[in-house]
VEXGU-783820 format. One line per 10 residues: number of its first residue (from 1); for each residue x, y, z of N, C-alpha, C, CB. Coordinates in Angstrom, 2 decimals. Glycine has a CB too. Example, Ala and Ser with C-alpha at 12.3 -4.5 7.8 and 13.67 -1.06 7.14 Angstrom:
# VEXGU-783820
1> 13.19/-5.69/7.80/12.30/-4.50/7.80/13.20/-3.30/7.80/11.31/-4.47/9.05  12.85/-2.25/7.08/13.67/-1.06/7.14/12.90/0.03/7.87/14.08/-0.60/5.72
This chain:
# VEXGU-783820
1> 0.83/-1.20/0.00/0.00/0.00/0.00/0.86/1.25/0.00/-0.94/0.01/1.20  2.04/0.68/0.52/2.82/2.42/1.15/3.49/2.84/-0.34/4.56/2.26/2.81  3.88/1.60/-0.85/4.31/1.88/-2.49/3.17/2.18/-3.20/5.01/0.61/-3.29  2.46/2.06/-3.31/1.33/2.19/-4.30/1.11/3.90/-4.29/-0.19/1.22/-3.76  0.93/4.23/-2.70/0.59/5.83/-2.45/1.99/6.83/-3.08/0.37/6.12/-0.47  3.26/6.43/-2.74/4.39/6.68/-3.47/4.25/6.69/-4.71/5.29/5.94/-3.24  3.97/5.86/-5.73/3.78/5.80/-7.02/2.58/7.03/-7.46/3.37/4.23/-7.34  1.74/7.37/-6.79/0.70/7.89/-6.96/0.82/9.39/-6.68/-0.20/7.21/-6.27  1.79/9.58/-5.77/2.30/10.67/-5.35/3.42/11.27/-6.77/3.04/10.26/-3.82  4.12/10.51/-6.51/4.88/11.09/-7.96/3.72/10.97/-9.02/6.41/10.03/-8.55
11> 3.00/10.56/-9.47/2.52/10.78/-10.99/1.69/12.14/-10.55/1.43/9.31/-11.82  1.17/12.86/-9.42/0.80/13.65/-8.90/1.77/14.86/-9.06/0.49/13.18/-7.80  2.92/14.73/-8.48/3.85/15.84/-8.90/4.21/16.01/-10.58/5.23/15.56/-8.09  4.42/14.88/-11.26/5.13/14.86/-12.47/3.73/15.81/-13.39/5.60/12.97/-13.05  2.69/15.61/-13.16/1.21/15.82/-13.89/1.95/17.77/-13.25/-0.94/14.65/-12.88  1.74/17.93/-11.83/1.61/19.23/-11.88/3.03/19.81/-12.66/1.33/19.75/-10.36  3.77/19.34/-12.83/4.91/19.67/-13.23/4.48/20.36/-14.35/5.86/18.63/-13.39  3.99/19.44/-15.25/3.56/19.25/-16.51/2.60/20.71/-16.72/2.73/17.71/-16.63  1.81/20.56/-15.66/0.88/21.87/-16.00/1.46/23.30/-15.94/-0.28/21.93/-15.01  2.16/23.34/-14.76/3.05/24.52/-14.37/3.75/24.72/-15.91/4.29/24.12/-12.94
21> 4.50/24.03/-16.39/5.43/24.32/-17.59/4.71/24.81/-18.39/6.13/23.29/-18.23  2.97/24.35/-18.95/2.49/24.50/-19.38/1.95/26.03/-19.75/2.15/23.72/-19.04  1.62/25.80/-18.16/0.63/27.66/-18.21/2.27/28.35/-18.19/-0.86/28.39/-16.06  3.52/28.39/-18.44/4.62/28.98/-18.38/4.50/29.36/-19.82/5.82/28.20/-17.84  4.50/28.57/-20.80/4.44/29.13/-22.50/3.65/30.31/-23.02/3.84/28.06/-23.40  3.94/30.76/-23.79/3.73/32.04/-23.98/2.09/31.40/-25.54/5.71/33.11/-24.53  1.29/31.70/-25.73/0.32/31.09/-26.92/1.00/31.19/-27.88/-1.01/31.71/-27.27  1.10/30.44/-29.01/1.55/30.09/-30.10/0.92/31.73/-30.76/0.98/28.45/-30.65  1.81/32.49/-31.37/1.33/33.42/-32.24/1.49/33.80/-34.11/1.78/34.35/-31.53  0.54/33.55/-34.72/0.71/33.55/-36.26/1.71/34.43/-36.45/-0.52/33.94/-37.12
31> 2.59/34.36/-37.90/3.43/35.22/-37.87/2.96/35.65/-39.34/4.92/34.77/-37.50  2.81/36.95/-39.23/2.23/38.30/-40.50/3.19/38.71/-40.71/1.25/39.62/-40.22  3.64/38.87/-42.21/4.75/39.21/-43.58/3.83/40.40/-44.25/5.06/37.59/-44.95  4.18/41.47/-44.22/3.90/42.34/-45.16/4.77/43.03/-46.02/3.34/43.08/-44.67  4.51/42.95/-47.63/5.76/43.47/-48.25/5.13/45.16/-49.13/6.46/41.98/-49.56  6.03/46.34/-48.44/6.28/47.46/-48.76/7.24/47.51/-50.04/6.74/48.06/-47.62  6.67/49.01/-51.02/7.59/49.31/-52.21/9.01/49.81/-50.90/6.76/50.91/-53.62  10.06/49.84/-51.65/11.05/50.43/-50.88/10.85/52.26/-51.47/12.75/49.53/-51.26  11.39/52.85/-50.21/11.11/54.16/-50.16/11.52/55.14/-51.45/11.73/54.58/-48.96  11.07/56.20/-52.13/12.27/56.91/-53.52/13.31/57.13/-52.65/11.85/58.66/-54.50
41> 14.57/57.47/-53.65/15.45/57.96/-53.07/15.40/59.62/-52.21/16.30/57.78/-54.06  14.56/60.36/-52.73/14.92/61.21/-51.65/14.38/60.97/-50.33/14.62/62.43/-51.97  13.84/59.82/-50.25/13.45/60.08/-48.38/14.73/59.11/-48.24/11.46/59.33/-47.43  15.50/58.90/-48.94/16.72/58.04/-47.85/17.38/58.62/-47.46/17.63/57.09/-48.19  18.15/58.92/-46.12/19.08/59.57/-45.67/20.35/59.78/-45.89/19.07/59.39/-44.94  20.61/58.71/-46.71/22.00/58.39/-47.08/21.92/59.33/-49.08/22.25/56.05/-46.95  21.48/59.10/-49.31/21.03/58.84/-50.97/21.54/59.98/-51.69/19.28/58.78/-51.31  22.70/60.22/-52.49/22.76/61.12/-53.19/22.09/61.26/-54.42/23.75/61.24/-53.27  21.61/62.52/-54.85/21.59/62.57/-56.47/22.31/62.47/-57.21/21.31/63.33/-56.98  23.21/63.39/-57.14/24.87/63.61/-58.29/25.52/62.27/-58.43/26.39/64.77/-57.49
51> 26.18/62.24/-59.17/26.54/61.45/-60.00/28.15/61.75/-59.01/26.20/61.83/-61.81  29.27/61.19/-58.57/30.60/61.23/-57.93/30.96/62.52/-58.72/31.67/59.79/-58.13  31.27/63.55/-57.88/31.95/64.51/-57.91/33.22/64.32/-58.59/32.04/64.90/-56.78  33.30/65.27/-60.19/35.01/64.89/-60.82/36.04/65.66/-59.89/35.35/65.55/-62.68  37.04/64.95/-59.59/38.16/65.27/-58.89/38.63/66.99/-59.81/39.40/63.73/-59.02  38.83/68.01/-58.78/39.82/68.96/-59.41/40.79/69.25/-60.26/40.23/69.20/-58.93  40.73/69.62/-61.24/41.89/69.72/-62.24/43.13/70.08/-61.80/41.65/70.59/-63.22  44.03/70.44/-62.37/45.35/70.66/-61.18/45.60/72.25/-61.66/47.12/69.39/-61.42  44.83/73.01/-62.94/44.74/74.16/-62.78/43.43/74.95/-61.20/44.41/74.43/-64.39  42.63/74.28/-61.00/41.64/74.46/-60.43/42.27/74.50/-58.84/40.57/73.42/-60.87
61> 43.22/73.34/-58.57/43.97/72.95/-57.35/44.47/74.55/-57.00/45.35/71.66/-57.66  45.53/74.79/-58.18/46.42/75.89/-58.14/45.69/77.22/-57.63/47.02/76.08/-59.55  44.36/77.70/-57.99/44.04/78.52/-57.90/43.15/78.58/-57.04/43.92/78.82/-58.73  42.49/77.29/-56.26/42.26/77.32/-54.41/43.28/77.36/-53.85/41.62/76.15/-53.65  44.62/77.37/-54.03/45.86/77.09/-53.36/46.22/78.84/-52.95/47.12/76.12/-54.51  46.19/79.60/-54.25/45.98/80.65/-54.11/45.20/81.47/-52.87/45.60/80.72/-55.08  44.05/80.98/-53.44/43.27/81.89/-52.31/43.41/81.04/-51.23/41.61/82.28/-52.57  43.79/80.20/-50.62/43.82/79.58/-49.60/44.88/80.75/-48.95/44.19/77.97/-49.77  46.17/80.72/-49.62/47.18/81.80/-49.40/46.74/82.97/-49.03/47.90/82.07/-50.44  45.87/83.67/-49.83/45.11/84.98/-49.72/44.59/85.08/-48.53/44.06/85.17/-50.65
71> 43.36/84.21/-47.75/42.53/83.73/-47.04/43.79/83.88/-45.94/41.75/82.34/-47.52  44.94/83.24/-45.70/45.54/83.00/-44.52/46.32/84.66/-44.32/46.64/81.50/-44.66  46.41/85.74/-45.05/46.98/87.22/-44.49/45.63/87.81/-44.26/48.04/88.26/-45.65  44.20/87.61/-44.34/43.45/87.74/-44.25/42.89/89.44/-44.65/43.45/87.10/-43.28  43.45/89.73/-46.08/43.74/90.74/-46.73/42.72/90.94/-47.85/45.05/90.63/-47.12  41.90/92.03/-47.80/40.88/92.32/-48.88/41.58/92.87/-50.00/39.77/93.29/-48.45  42.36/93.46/-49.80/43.43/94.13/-50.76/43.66/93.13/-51.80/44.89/94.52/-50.03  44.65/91.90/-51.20/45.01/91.37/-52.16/43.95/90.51/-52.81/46.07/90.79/-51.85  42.94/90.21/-51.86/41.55/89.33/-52.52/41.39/90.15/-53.54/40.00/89.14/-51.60  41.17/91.48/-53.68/40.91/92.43/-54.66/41.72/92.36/-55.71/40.95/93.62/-54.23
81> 42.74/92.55/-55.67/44.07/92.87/-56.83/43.48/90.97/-57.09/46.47/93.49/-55.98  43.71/90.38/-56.96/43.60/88.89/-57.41/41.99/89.18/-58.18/43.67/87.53/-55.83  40.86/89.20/-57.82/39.54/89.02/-58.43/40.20/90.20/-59.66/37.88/89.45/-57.27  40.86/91.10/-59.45/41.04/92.02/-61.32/41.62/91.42/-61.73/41.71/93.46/-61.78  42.58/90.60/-61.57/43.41/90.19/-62.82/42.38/88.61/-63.83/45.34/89.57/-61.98  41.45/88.39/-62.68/40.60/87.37/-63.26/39.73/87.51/-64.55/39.77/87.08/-62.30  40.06/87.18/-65.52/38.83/87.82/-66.94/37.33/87.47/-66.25/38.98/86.63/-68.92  36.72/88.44/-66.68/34.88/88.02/-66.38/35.09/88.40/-64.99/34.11/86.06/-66.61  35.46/88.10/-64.04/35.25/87.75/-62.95/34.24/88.55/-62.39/36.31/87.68/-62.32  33.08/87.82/-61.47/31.84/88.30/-60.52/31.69/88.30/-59.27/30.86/87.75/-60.70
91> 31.54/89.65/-58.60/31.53/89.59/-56.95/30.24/90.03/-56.64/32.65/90.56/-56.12  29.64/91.35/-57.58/28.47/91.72/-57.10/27.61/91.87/-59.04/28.73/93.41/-55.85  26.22/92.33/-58.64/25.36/92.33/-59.50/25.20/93.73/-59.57/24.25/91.53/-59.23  25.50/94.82/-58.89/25.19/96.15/-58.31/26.64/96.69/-59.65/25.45/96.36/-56.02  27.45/96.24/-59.91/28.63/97.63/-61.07/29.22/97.76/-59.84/27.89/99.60/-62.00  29.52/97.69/-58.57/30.61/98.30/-57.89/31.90/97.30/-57.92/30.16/98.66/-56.39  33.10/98.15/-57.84/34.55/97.31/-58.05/34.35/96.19/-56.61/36.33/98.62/-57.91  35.37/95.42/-56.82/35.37/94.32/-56.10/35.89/94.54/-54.34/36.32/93.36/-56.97  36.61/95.31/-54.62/37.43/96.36/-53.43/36.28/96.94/-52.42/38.31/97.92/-54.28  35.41/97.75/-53.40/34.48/98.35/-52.61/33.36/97.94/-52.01/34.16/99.09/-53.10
101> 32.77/96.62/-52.84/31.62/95.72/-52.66/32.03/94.84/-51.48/31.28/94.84/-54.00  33.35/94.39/-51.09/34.05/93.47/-49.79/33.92/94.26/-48.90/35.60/92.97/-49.79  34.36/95.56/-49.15/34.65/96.28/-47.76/33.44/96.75/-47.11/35.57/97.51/-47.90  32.09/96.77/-48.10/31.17/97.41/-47.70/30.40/96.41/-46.82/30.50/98.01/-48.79  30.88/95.10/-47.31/30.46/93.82/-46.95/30.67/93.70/-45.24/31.36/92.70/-47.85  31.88/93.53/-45.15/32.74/93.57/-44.13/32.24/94.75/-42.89/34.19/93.87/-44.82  32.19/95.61/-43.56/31.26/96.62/-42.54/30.12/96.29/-41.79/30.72/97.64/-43.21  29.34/95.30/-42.82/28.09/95.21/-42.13/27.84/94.34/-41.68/27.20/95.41/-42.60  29.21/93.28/-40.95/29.21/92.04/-40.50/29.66/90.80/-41.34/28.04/91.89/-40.10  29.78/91.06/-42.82/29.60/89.80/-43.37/31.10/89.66/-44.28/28.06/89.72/-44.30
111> 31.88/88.50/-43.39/33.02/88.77/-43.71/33.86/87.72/-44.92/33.60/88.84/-42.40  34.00/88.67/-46.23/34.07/87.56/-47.28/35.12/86.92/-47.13/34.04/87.92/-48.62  36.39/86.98/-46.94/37.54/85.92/-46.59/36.91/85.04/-45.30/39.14/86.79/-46.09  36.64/85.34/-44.50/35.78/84.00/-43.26/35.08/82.87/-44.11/34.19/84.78/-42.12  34.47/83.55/-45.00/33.04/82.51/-45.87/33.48/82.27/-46.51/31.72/82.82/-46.48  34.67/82.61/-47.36/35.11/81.33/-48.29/36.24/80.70/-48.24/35.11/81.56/-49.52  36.63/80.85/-46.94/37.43/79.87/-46.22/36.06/78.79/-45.51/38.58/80.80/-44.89  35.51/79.05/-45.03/34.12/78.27/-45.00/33.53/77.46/-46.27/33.06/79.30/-44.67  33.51/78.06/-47.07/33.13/77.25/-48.60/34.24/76.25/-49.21/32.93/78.46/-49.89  35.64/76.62/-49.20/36.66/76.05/-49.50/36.95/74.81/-48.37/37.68/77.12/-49.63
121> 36.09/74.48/-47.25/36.28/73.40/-46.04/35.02/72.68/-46.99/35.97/73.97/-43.96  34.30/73.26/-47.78/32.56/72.53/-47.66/33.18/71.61/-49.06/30.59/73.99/-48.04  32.32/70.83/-49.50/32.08/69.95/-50.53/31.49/70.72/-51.74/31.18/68.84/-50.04  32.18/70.64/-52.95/31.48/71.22/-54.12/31.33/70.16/-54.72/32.08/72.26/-54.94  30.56/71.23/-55.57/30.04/70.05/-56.99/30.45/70.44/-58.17/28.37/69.87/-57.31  29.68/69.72/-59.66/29.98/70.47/-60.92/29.08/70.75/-61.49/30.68/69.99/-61.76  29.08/72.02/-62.04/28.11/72.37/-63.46/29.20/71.99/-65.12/27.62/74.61/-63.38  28.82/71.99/-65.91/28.91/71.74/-67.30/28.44/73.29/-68.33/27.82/70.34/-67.56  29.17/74.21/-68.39/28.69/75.40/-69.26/29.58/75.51/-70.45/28.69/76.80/-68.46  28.76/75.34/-71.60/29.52/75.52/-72.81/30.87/74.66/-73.21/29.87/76.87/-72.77
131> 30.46/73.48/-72.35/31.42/72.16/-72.92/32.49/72.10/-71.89/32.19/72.38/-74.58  32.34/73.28/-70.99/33.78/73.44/-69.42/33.28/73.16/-68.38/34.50/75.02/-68.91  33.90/72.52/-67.67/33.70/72.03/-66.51/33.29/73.37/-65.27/35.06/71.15/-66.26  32.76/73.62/-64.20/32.70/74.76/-63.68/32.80/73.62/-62.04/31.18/75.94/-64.24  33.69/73.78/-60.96/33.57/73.18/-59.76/32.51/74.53/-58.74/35.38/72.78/-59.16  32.32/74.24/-58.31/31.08/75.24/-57.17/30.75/74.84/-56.13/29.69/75.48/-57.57  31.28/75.69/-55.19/30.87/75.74/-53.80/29.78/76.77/-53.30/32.06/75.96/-53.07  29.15/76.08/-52.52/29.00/74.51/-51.73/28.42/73.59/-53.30/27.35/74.52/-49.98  28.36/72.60/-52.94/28.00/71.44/-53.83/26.46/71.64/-54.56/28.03/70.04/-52.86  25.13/72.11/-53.08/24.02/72.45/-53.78/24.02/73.22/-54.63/23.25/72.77/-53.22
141> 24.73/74.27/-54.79/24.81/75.67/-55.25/25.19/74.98/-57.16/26.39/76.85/-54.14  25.39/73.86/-56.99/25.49/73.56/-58.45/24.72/72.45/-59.12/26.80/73.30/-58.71  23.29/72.55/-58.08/22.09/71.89/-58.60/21.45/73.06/-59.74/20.96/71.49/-57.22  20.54/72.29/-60.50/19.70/73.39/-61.32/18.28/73.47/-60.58/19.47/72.94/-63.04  17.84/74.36/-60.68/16.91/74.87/-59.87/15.72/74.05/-59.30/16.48/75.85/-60.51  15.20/73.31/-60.34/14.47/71.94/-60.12/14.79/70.73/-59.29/14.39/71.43/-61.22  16.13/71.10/-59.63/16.59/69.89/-58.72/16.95/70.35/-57.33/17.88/69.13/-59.34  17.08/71.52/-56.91/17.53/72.06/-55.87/15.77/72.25/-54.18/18.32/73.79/-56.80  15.05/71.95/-55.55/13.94/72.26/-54.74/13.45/70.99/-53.33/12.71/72.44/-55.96  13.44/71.62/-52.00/13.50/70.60/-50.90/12.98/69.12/-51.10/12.75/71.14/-49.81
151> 11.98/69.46/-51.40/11.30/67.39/-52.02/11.97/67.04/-53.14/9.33/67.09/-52.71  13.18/67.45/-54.20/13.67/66.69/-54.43/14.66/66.32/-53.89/13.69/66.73/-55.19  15.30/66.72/-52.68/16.31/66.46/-51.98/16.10/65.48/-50.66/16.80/67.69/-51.69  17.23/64.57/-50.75/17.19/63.17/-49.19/17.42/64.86/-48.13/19.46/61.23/-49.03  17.08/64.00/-47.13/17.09/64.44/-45.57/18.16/65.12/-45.06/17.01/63.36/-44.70  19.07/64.49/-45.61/20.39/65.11/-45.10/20.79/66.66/-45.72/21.61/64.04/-45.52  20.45/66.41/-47.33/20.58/67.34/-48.31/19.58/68.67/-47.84/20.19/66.61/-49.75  18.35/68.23/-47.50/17.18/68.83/-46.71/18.00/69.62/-45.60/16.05/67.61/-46.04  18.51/69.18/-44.96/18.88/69.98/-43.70/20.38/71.08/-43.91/19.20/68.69/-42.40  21.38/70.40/-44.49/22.54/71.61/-45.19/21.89/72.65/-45.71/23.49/71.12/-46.47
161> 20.47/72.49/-46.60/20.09/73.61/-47.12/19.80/74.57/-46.26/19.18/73.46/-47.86  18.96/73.97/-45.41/18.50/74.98/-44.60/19.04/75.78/-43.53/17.70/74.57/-44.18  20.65/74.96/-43.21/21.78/75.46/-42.70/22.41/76.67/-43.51/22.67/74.38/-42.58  22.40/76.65/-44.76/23.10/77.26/-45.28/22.42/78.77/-46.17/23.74/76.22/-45.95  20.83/78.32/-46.08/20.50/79.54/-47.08/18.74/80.16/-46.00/20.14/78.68/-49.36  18.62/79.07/-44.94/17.44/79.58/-44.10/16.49/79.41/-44.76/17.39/80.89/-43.67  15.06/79.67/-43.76/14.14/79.86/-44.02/13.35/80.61/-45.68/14.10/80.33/-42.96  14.30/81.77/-45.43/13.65/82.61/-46.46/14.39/81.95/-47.58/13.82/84.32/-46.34  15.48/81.65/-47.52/16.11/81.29/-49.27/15.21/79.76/-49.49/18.49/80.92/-49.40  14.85/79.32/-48.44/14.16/78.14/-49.04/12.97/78.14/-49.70/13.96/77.32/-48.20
171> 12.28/79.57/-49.42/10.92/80.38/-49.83/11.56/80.92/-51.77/10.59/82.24/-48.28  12.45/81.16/-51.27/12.48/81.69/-52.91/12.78/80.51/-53.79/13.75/82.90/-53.25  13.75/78.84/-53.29/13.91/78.39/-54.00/12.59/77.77/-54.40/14.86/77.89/-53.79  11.43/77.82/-53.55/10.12/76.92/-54.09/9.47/78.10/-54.92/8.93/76.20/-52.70  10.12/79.05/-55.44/9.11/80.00/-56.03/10.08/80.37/-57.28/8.58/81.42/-54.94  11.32/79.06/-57.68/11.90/78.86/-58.68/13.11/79.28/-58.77/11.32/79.20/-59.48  13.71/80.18/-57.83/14.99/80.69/-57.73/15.86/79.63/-57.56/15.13/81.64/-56.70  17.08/79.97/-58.55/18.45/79.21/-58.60/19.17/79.29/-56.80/19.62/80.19/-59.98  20.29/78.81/-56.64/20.66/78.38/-55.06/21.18/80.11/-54.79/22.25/76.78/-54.82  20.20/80.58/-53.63/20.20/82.01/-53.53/21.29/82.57/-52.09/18.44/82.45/-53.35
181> 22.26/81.92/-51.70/23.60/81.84/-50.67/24.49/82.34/-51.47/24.15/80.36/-50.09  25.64/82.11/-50.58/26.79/82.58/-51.06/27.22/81.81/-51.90/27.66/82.80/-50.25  28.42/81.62/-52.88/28.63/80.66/-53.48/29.75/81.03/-54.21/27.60/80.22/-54.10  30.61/80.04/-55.14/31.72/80.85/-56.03/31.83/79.47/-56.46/33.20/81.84/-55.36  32.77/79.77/-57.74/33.25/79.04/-58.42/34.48/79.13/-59.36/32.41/78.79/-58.85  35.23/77.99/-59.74/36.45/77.86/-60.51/35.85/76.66/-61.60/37.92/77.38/-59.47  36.52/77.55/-62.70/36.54/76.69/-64.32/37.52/75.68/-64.16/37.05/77.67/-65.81  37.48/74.77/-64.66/38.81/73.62/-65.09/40.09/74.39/-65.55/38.37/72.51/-66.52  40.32/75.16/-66.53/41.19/75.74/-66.62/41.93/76.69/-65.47/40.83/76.19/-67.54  41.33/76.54/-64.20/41.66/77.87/-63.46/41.33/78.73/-63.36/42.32/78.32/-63.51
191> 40.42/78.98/-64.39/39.91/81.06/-63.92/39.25/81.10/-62.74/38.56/82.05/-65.08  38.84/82.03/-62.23/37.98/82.35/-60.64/37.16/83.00/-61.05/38.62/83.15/-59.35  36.02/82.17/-61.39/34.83/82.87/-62.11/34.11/83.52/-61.69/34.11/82.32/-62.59  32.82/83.87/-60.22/32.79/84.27/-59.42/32.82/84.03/-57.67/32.23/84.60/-59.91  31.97/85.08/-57.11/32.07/84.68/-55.56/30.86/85.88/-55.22/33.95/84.93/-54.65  30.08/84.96/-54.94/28.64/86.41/-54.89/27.86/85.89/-53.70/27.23/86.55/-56.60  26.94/86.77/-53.23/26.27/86.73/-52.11/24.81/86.44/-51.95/26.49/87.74/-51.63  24.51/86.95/-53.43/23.19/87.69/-53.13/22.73/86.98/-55.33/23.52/90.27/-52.53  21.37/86.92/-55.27/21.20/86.56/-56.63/20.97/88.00/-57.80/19.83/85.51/-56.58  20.81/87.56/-58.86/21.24/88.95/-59.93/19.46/89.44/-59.76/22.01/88.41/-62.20
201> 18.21/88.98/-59.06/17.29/89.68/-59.14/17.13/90.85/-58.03/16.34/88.84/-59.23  18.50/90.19/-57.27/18.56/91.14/-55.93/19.71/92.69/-56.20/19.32/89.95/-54.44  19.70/92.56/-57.06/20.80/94.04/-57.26/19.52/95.35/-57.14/21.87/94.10/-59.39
């Protein structure tokens, strides 16, 4: 008898065992697959448009090397004497010499050797005019206008803009304006084509 109650006792524990483990599992739950288009590229964060930036010509090198030089005596003078000897060359939309348009600049806080030592740290891009290469800083500044506009730009691109040209320039670019910041540029050959502030509807 005393074995029998023993035997009976364990199948008693082993059963609750059994249940305990039981109510321990979590319910079996179906598993749901849903398949999404993948996102366009401009909502990716990573995602460029442009095509790899062409490396600098070694006339183009020479003549950031320059103003890099210029930039470090931190001299409007010679920024000046350098933008005349440049053919074409563009600082303002207004007819005033280059001398006078910096300094007037400079007066009112806005200091052009600072900013394009600032532009010359940033990433440019390229335009293509009349079969020549043109490099341009910053990089947006050498989108075409369509393409410059915020929804066609990823997130990241989205936010430099708005670092760099604000609120209001982002108002003019949705109302078709080309990249309305500071900006400049060098030809493949080297020339120093311009360095402007302000767009040619603003003179």
């Amino acid at each position: 008898m005393a074995s029998s109650r023993i035997r009976h006792a364990k199948a008693g524990l082993m059963l609750g065992a059994m249940l305990v483990s039981a109510c321990g599992q979590e319910p079996a739950r179906d598993t749901v697959r849903l398949q999404v288009e993948e996102a366009p590229d401009y909502m990716q964060p990573d995602a460029v448009h442009e095509s790899e930036t062409a490396e600098l010509t070694e006339e183009a090198k020479t003549t950031v090397g320059r103003l890099r030089e210029i930039i470090e005596t931190n001299s409007l003078y010679r920024l000046s004497r350098y933008a005349d000897s440049q053919p074409g060359f563009i600082s303002n939309f207004a007819g005033a010499s280059h001398r006078a348009h910096w300094d007037l600049l400079r007066r009112t806080g806005f200091d052009p050797i600072l900013r394009m030592e600032d532009l010359l740290d940033g990433p440019y891009g390229t335009r293509t005019v009349g079969g020549e290469t043109w490099y341009v800083w910053p990089d947006l500044a050498a989108l075409d206008a369509s393409d410059l506009r915020p929804e066609r730009l990823n997130f990241r691109q989205r936010a430099r803009l708005e670092e760099l040209v604000g609120e209001a320039g982002i108002e003019k670019i949705r109302q078709g304006s080309g990249y309305p910041g500071v900006r400049m540029a060098i030809a493949s050959d080297g020339r120093w084509l311009y360095y402007v502030h302000e767009t040619q509807s603003e003179d």
